[in-house]
Structures are given as C-alpha cells and as structure tokens.
N, C-alpha and C positions, 0 to 999 in steps of 0.2 A: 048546240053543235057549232061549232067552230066553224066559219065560211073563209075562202081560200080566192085568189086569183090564179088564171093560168094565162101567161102571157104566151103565144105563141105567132115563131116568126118562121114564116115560111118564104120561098123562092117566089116572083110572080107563075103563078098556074093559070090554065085557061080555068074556065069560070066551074065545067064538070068535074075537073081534077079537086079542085078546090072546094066541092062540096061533097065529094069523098073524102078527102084527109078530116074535114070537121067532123063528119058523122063518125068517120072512125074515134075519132079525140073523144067525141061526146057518146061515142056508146063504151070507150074502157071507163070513161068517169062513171059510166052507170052500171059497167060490172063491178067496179070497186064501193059502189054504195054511196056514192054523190048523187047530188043535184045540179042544174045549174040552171042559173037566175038570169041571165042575159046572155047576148052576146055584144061586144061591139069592136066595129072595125074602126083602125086608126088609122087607115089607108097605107099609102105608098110611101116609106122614107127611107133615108140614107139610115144605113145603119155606124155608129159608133166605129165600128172597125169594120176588117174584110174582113168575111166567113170564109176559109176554105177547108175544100177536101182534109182529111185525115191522110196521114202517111202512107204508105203499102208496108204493114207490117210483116215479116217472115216468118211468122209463129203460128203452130200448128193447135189445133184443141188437143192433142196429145202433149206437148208442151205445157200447156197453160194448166193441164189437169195433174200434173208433177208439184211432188211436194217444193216449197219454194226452195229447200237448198240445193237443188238438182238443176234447178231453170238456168238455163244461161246469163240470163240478166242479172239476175241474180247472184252466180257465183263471181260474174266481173264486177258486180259493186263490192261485194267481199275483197276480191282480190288489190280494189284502189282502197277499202278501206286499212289493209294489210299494208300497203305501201306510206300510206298516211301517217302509220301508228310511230310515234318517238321510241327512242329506246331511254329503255328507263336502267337503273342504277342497279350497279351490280354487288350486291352484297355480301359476295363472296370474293371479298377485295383481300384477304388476307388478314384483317386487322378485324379481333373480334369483339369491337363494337363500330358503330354510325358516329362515324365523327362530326358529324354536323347535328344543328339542333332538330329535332322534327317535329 
C-alpha cells in the first residue's frame, strides 16, 4: 500500500481549536481507509507568500448547476473568443479557382 504525506498549514489557533481541526483531518483520513504513522509539528514559520481570503463571488448554486453554455462566464469567454477569431479568406472571390498555392 502506497504511503502519502499531508502537509497541513493552518492559521495560529488556540491550543483547543487546534486539536479539533486535527481530529477532524485525522478522523476523514480514517473514513477514507488510511492510516497514519505520526504526526510532526514544524512549528511557526513565515510562509512563502501571503494567503488570503478568496474573492466574494456572485454566483448562485443555480448558476453553477447550468449547463456551461448558459453560465455567464462562460458565454463572455465565448463572446472574447468570437472577437479574437481572424477572418479568413473568401472563396467566393469570383474567380473559380485558389490562386495561390495551398
């Protein structure tokens, strides 16, 4: 069986909060059919970048539950990919054949 690391980085908690979020991590690992072999803290560090908040999105679970050509997001990326597209060559130039080589 294949062993796995979970690295998990969380906010400082007081010390009770703190060992409720474990037990929760450590009891989905044990509904999903793992084990786990230790634990170990790396304590307190700067992390690489800022973490922040997520955006306040405007989107409804009715929305999201829409097939994607209907989504709003959706149909404005259509709509810039429609503005992007070149025009291409008209082959009903009069002259029946391609005068160029293809």
């Amino acid at each position: 069986m294949p062993s796995y690391e979970l690295a998990l980085v969380l906010r400082q908690l007081p010390r009770p909060e703190l060992i409720s979020v474990i037990k929760r991590t450590a009891e989905a690992i044990f509904d999903k059919g793992g084990i786990i072999r230790k634990f170990e803290n790396l304590g307190t560090r700067a992390l690489p970048f800022k973490v922040e908040e997520p955006e306040d999105y405007e989107c409804t679970l009715h929305e999201e539950m829409l097939p994607p050509a209907y989504r709003k997001d959706v149909q404005e990326l259509i709509d810039i990919a429609k503005r992007k597209q070149k025009p291409k060559y008209n082959y009903n130039s009069g002259l029946d054949y391609y005068p160029f080589q293809k």
